[in-house]
N, C-alpha and C positions, 0 to 999 in steps of 0.2 A: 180208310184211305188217308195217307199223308196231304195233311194241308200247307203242310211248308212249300216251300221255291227251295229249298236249296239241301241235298246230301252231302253231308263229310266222312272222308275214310280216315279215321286217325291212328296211327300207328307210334307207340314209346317203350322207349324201355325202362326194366320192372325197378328201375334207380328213381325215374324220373314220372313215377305214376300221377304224387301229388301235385308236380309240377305243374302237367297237363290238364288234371280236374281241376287244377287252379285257374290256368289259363280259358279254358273251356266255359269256365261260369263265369269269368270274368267279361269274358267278350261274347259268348253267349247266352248265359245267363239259363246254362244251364248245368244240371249234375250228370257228367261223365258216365255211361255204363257200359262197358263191351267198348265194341271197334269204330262204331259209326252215331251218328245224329244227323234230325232234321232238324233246321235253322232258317227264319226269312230273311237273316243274316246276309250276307256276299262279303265274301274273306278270302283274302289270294292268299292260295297252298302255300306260296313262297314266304309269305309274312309270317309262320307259323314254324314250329321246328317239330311239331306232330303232325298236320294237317299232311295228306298223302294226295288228296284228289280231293274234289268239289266238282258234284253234277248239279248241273241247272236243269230242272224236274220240268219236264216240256208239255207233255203227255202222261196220263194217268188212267188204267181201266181196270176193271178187275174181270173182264171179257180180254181173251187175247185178239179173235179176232176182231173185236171192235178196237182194240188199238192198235190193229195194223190199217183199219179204216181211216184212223183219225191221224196216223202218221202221214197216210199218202194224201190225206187232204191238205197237208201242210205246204205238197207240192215242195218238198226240199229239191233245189237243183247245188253241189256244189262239186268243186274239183280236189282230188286228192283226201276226202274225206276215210275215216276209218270209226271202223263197230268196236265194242268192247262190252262181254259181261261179266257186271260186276255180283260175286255171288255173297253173298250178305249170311247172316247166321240164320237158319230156320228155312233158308230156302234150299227145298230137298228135290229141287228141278234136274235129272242126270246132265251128264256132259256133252251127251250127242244131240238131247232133245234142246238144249242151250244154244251148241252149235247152229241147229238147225231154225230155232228162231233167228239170229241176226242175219242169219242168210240170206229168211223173208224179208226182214227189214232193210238188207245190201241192193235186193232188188225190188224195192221200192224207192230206196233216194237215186235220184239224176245223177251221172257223173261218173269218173272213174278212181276207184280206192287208190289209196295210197297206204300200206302198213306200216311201212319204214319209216315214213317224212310226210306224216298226214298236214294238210292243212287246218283241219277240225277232229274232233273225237267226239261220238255218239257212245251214250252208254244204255245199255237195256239191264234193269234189276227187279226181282221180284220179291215182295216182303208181303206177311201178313193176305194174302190173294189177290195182291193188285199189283200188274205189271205198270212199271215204269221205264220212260224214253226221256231221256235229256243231256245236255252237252255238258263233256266231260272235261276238265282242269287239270291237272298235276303240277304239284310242285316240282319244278326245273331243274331244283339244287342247285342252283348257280351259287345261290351264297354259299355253299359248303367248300368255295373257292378260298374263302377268309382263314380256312385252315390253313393256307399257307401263307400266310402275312409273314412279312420281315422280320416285326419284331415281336417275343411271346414269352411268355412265361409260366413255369410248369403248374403252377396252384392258381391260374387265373380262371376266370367263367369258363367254361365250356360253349361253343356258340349256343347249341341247345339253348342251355341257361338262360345266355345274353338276350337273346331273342325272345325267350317267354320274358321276359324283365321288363323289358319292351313293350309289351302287349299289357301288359300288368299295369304299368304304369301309365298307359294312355289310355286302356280300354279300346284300343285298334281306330281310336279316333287322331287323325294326322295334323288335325288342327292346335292337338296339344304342342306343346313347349315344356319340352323336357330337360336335366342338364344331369349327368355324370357327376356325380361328385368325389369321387375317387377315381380318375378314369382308368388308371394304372400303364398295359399297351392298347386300350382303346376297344376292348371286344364290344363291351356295350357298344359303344357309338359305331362302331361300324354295323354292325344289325339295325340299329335305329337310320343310319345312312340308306345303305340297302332298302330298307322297309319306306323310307320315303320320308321319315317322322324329320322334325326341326327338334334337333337336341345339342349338344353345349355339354362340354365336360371341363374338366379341373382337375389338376392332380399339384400338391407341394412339392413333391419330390421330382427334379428338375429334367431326371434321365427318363422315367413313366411319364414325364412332360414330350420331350423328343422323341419319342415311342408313339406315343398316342400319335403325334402329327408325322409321324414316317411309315403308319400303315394306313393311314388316313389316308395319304398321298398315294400310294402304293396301288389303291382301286380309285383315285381319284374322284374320291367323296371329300367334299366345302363342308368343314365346319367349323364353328370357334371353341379354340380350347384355350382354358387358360392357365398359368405356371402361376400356381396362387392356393391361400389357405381358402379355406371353404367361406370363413366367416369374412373375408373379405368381399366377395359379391353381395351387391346389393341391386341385381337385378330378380325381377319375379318369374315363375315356372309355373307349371300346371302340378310337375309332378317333378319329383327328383329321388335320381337311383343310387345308392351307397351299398358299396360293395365293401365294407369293413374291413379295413386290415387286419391279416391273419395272427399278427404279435398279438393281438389285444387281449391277452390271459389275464394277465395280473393287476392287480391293482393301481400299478404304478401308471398302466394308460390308462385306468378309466376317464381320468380328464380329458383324454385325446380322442377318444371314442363318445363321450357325452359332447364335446365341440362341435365334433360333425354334426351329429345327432340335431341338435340346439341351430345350431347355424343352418343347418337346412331346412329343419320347419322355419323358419324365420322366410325362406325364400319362397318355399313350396308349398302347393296346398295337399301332396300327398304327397308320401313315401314310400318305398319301395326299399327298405333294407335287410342285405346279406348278410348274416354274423355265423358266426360257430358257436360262439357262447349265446347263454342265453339273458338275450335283453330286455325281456318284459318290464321290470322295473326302471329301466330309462326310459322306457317308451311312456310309463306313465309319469314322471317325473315331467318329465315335458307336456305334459297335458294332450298327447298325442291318442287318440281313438284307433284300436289296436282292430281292423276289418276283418283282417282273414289273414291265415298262415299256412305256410307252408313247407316242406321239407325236400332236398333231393340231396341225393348222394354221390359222392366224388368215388370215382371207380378209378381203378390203375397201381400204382407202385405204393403212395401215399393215398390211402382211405379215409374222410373223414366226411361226415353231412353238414351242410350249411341249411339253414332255418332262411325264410324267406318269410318278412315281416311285411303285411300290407296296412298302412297307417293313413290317416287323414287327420288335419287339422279339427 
């Protein structure tokens, strides 16, 4: 029997595998296998760009009638509530004997269902011989509104991306202080916005300046951006996210790319940087402790994978 409080349903696609067991260990601290994990965690679906659902494990028996016992003991009374099962890998329970369980459990909560426009969601799953009851999350997608910002550009983050970058960078703790150091049109910050997080971006280039603060404005998310090199800040972060410009092949930027590089450990105490090339050797050059990596892939007209460096001072 699962000792966690908490189910996740996580769903990605086969571009953005390492992405997610990145994110996954990062915030749960744990190794990705299959579709789902338990966690004493509590992580809202929406702050995640995998995360599908999240049940709060209420109820727990490996007797089914004893937890229809311990359900009605709960005395749930609520209005507009709705059942859902959720059927997991291994559970080889048919569709009608499924049916027919939440049926029992329909008519044990007080109240009148709502399917369409539920007030609450009850979830019933069975894993390993023990049924489980608890209240069920889904991510809303509301951010997936952000697709349509004003202003974008065709080689920038993917929200996906932005969003796990996000999580990465703060370990899903909202207390951190984050800053964009490339902001470009603002994908990061606007998922860090959304997500609730205090983050701050930069960009030198004047027009990915008026970008950033025209889609910023657009979902009417506060935050400061500033029209400025990187190594002119001299305020301090938790963590800062560098999204590396795509020129940076040849020799002739390495000094522009080591800049960033330098001038952001100076601010931050961890990094989070994007590149296509690979930068292992700047990262040690800076005396930067290189955590964990990872890879996702750019799908569409132009193909290429960005490397996703996880760094600390």
């Amino acid at each position: 029997m699962q000792s966690e409080q908490f189910l996740y349903l996580i769903k990605y696609n086969s571009n953005e595998t390492q992405l997610c067991r990145l994110e996954t260990k990062l915030l749960f601290n744990q190794e990705l296998e299959g579709n789902h994990f338990f966690s004493d965690i509590e992580f809202e679906p929406d702050h995640s760009a995998f995360i599908k659902k999240r049940v709060e494990i209420l109820i727990a028996s490996s007797d089914y009638d004893e937890l229809l016992l311990l359900i009605k003991s709960k005395k749930i009374h609520v209005e507009g509530f709705k059942l859902e099962y959720i059927k997991l890998k291994g559970d080889d329970i048919e569709y009608r004997p499924r049916l027919d369980k939440l049926r029992d459990i329909g008519y044990i909560i007080s109240g009148e269902p709502d399917y369409y426009h539920p007030t609450i969601t009850y979830a019933l799953f069975y894993q390993s011989g023990v049924y489980y009851f608890g209240k069920s999350v889904r991510d809303d997608a509301e951010w997936q509104q952000h697709n349509n910002k004003p202003c974008s550009f065709s080689n920038s983050l993917s929200m996906n991306t932005a969003k796990t970058l996000v999580n990465i960078a703060s370990f899903g703790d909202k207390s951190k202080r984050l800053i964009d150091t490339c902001c470009g049109v603002g994908t990061v910050m606007l998922e860090g916005c959304y997500g609730g997080y205090t983050i701050e971006g930069c960009d030198i280039n004047i027009k990915s300046y008026h970008h950033t603060l025209k889609n910023l404005d657009h979902y009417g998310y506060k935050a400061e951006v500033y029209h400025s090199d990187i190594k002119d800040l001299d305020q301090q972060y938790d963590a800062a996210i560098i999204d590396l410009p795509y020129n940076l092949y040849s020799a002739s930027t390495d000094e522009i790319m080591e800049n960033i590089i330098a001038s952001a450990s100076k601010i931050a105490k961890r990094l989070v940087i994007v590149s296509i090339a690979d930068i292992k050797e700047v990262i040690d050059k800076y005396g930067l402790k290189l955590v964990d990596f990872s890879t996702v892939d750019k799908v569409g007209k132009v193909k290429f994978t960005r490397n996703v460096w996880v760094c600390e001072k």
